[in-house]
BATOR-914173 format. One record per residue: residue in one letter; x, y, z of N, C-alpha, C in turn. Coordinates in nm, 3 decimals, decimal comma. Last residue first. Layout:
BEGIN
residu | n_X | n_Y | n_Z | ca_X | ca_Y | ca_Z | c_X | c_Y | c_Z
A | X | Y | Z | X | Y | Z | X | Y | Z
...
//
This chain:
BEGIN
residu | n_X | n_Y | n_Z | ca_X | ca_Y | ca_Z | c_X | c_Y | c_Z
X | 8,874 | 6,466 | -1,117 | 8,828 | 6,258 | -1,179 | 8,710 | 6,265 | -1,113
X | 8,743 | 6,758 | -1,344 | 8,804 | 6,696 | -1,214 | 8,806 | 6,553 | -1,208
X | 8,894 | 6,945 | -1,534 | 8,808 | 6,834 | -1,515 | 8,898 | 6,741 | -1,414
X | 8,947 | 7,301 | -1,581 | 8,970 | 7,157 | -1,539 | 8,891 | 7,114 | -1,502
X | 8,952 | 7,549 | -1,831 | 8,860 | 7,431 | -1,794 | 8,927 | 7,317 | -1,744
X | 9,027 | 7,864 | -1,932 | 9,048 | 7,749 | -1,846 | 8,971 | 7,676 | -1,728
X | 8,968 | 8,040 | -2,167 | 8,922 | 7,995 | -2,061 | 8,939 | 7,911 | -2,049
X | 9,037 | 8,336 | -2,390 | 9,090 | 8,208 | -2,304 | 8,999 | 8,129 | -2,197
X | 8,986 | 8,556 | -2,494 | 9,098 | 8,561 | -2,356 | 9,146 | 8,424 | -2,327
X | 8,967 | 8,481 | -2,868 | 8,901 | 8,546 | -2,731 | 9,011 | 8,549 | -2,645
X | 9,120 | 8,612 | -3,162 | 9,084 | 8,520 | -3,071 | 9,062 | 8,595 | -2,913
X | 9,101 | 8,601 | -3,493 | 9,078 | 8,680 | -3,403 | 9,058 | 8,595 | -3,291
X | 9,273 | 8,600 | -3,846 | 9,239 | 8,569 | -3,700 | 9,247 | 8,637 | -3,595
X | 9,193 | 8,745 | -4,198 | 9,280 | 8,779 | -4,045 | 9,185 | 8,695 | -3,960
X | 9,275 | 8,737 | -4,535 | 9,240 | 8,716 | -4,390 | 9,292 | 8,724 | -4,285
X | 9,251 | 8,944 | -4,829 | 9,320 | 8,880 | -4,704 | 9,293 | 8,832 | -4,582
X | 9,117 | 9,039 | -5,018 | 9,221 | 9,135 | -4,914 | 9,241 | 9,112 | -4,817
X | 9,043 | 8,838 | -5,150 | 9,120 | 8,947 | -5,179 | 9,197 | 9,036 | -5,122
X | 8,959 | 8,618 | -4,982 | 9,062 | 8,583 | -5,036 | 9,141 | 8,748 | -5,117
X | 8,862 | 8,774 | -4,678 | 8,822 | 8,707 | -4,821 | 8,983 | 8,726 | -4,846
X | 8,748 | 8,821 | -4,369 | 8,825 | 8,895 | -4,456 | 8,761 | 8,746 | -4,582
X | 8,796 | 8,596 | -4,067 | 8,712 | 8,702 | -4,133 | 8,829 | 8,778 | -4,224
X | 8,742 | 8,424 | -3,796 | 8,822 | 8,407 | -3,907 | 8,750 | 8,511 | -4,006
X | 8,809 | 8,332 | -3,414 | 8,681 | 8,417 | -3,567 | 8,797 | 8,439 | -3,660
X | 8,768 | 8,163 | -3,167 | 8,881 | 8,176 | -3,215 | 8,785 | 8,238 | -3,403
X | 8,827 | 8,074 | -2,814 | 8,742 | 8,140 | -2,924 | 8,785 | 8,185 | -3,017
X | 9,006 | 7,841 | -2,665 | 9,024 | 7,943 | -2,692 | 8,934 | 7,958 | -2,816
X | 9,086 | 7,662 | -2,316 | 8,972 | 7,660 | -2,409 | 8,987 | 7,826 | -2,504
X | 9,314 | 7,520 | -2,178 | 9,233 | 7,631 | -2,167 | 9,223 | 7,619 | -2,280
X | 9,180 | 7,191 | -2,022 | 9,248 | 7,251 | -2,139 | 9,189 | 7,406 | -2,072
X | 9,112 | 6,879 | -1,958 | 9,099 | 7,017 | -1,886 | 9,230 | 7,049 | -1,955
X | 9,030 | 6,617 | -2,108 | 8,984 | 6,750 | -2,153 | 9,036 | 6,823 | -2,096
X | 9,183 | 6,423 | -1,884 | 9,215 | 6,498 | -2,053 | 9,161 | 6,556 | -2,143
X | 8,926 | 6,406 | -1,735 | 9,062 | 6,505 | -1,694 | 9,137 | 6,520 | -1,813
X | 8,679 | 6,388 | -1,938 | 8,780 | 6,317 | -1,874 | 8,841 | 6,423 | -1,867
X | 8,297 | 6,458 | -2,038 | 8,444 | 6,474 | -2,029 | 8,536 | 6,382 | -1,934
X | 8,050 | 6,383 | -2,199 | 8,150 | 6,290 | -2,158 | 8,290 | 6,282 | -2,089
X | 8,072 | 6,687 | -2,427 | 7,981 | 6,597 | -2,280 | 8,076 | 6,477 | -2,264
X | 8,058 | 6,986 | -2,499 | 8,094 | 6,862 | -2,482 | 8,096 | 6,805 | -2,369
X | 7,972 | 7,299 | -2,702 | 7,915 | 7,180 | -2,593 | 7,991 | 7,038 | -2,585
X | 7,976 | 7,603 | -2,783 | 8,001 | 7,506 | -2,781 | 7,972 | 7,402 | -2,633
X | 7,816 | 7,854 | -2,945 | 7,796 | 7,777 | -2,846 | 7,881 | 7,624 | -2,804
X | 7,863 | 8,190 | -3,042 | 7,853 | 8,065 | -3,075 | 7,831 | 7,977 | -2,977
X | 7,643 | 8,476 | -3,159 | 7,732 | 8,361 | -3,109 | 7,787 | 8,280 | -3,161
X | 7,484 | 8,695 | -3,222 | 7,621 | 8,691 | -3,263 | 7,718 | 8,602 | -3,200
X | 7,203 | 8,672 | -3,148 | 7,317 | 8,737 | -3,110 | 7,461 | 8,725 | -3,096
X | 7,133 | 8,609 | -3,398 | 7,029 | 8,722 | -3,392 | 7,152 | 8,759 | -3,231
X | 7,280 | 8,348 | -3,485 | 7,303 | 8,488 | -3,526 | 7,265 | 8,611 | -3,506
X | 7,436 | 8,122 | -3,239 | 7,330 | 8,185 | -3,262 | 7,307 | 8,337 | -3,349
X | 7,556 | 7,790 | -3,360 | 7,526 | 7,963 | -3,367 | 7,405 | 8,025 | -3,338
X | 7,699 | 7,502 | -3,236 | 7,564 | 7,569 | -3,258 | 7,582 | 7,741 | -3,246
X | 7,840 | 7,225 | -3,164 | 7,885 | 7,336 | -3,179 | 7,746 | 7,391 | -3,213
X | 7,878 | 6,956 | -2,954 | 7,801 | 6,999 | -3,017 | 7,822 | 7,146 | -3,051
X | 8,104 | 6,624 | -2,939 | 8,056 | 6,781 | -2,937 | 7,971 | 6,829 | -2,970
X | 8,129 | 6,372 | -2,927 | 8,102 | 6,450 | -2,818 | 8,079 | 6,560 | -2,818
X | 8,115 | 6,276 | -3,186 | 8,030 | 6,231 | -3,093 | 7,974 | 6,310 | -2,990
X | 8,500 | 6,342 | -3,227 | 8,337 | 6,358 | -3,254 | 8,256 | 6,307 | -3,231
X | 8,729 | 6,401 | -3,168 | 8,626 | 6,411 | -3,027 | 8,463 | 6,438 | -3,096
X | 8,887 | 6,322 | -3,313 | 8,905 | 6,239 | -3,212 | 8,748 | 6,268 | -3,110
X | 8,846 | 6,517 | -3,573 | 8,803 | 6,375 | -3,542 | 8,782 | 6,298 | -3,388
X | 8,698 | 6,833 | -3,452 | 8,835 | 6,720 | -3,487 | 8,800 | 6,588 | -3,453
X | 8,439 | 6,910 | -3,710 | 8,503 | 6,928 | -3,569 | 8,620 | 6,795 | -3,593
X | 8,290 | 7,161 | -3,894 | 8,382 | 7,114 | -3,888 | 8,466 | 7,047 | -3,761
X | 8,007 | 7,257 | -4,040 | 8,083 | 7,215 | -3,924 | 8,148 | 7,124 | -3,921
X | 7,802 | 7,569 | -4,169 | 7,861 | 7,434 | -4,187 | 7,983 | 7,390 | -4,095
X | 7,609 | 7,720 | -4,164 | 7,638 | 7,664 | -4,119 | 7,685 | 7,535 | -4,065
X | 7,581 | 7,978 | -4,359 | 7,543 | 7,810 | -4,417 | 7,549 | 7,712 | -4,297
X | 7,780 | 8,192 | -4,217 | 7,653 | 8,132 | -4,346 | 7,682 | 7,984 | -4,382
X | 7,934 | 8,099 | -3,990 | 7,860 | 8,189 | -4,005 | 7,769 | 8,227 | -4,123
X | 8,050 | 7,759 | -3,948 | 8,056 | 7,918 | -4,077 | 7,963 | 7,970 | -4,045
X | 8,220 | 7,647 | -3,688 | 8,102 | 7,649 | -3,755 | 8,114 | 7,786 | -3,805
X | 8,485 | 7,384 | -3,531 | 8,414 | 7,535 | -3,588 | 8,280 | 7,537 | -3,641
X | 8,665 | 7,260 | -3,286 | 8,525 | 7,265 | -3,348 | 8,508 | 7,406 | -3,431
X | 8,910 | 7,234 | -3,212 | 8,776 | 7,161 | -3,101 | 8,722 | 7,116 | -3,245
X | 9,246 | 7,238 | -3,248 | 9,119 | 7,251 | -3,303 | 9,060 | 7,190 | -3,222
X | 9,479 | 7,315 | -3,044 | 9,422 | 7,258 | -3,129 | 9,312 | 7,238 | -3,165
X | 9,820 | 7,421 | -2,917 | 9,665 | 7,481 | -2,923 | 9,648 | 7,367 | -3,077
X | 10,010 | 7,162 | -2,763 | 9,994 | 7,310 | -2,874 | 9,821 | 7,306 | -2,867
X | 10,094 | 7,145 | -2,416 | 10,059 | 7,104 | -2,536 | 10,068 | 7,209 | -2,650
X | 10,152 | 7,274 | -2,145 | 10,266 | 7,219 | -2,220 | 10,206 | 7,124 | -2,359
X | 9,773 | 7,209 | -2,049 | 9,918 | 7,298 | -2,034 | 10,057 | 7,175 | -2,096
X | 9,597 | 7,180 | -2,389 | 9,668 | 7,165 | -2,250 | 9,758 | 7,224 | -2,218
X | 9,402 | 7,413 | -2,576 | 9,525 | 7,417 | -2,519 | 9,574 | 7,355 | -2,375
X | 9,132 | 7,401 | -2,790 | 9,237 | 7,369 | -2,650 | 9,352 | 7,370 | -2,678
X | 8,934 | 7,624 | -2,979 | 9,083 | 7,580 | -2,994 | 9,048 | 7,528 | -2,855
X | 8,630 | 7,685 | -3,182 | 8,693 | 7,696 | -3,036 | 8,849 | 7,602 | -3,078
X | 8,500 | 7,949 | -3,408 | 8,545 | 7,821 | -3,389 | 8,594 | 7,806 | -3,225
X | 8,339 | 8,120 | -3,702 | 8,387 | 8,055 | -3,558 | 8,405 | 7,955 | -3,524
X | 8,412 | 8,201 | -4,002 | 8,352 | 8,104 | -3,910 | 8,394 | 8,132 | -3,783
X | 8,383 | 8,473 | -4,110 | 8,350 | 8,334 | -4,200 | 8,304 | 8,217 | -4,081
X | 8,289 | 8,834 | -4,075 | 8,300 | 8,682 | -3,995 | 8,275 | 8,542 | -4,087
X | 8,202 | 9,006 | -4,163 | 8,293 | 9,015 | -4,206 | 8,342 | 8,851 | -4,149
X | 7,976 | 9,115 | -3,979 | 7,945 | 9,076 | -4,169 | 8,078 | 8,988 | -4,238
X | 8,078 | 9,228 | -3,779 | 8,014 | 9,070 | -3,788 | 8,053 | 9,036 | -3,930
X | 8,287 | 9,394 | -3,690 | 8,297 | 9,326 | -3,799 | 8,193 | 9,226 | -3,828
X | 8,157 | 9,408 | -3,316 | 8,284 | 9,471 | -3,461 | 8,233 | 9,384 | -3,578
X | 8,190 | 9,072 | -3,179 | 8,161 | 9,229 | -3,196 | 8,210 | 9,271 | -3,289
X | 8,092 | 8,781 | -3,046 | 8,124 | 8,832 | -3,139 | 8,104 | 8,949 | -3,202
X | 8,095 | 8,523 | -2,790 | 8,050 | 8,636 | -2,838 | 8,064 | 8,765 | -2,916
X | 8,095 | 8,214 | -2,693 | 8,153 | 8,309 | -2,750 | 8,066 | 8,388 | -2,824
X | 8,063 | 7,935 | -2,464 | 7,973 | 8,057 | -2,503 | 8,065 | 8,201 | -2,588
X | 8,085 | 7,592 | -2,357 | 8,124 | 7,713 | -2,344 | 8,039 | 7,840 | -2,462
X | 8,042 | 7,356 | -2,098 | 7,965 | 7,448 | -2,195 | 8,027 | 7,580 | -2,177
X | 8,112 | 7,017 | -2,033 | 8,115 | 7,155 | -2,053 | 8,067 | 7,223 | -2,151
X | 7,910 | 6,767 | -1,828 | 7,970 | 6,852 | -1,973 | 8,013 | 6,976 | -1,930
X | 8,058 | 6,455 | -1,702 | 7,941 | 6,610 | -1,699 | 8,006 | 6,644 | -1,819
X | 8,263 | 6,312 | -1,638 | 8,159 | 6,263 | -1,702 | 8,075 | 6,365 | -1,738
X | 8,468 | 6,509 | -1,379 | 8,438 | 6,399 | -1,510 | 8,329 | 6,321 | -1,524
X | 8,350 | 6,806 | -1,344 | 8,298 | 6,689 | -1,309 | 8,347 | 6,583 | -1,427
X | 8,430 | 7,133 | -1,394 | 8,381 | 7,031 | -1,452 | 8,408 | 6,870 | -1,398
X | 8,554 | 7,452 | -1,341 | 8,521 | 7,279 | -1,339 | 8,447 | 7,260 | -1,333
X | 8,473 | 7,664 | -1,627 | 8,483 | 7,619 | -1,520 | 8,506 | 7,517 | -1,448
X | 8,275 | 7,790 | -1,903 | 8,383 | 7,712 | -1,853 | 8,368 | 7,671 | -1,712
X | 8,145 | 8,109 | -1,955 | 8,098 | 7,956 | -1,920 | 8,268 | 7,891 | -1,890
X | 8,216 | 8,325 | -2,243 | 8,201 | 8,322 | -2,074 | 8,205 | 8,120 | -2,092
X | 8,425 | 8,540 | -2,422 | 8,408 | 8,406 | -2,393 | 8,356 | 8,396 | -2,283
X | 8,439 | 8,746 | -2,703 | 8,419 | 8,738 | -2,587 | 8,379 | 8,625 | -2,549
X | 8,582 | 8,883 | -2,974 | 8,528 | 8,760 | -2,916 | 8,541 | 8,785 | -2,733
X | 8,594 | 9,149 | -3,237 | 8,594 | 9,134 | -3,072 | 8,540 | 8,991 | -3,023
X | 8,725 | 9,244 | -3,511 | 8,634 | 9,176 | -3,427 | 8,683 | 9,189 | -3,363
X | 8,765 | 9,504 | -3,770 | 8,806 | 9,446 | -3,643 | 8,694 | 9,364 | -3,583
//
């Protein structure tokens, strides 16, 4: 089992950044990547950004690359995400989101509470 825990968010200033912060219990060893999801309201949840917990390798969605910065910390089991330049079409709730297990016995997703980020004009 994992546990994600999410702080930071909040409004946000268009043009400022947001910074968000996930925190990862239970299972570390067992953790492939982390990642963050948005969710506008009446949209579908969609990829930000991830990063693998070995090797640290990163994956973010085209539209918003430039602007992000994803970053682990392992000595305490984070992650960090960062994006700058925002517009009121960022304000999303924002979701932490750990991927863990192997191809043998299967994987399972784990996701934080959520945090909702509006950007103000």
């Amino acid at each position: 089992q994992v546990q994600l825990v999410e702080s930071g968010g909040g409004l946000v200033q268009a043009g400022g950044s947001l910074r968000l912060s996930c925190a990862a219990s239970g299972s570390i060893a067992s953790i492939n990547y982390i990642g963050w999801y948005c969710q506008p309201t009446g949209k579908q949840r969609e990829l930000v950004a991830r990063i693998t917990t070995r090797g640290g390798n990163i994956y973010s969605a085209d539209a918003l690359k430039g602007r992000l910065t994803i970053s682990r910390d392992n000595a305490k089991n984070a992650v960090s995400l960062q994006m700058n330049s925002v517009t009121p079409e960022d304000t999303a709730v924002y979701y932490c989101n750990g991927n863990s297990g192997n191809a043998m016995y299967g994987f399972r997703s784990y996701w934080g509470q959520g945090n909702q980020v509006p950007v103000s004009p």
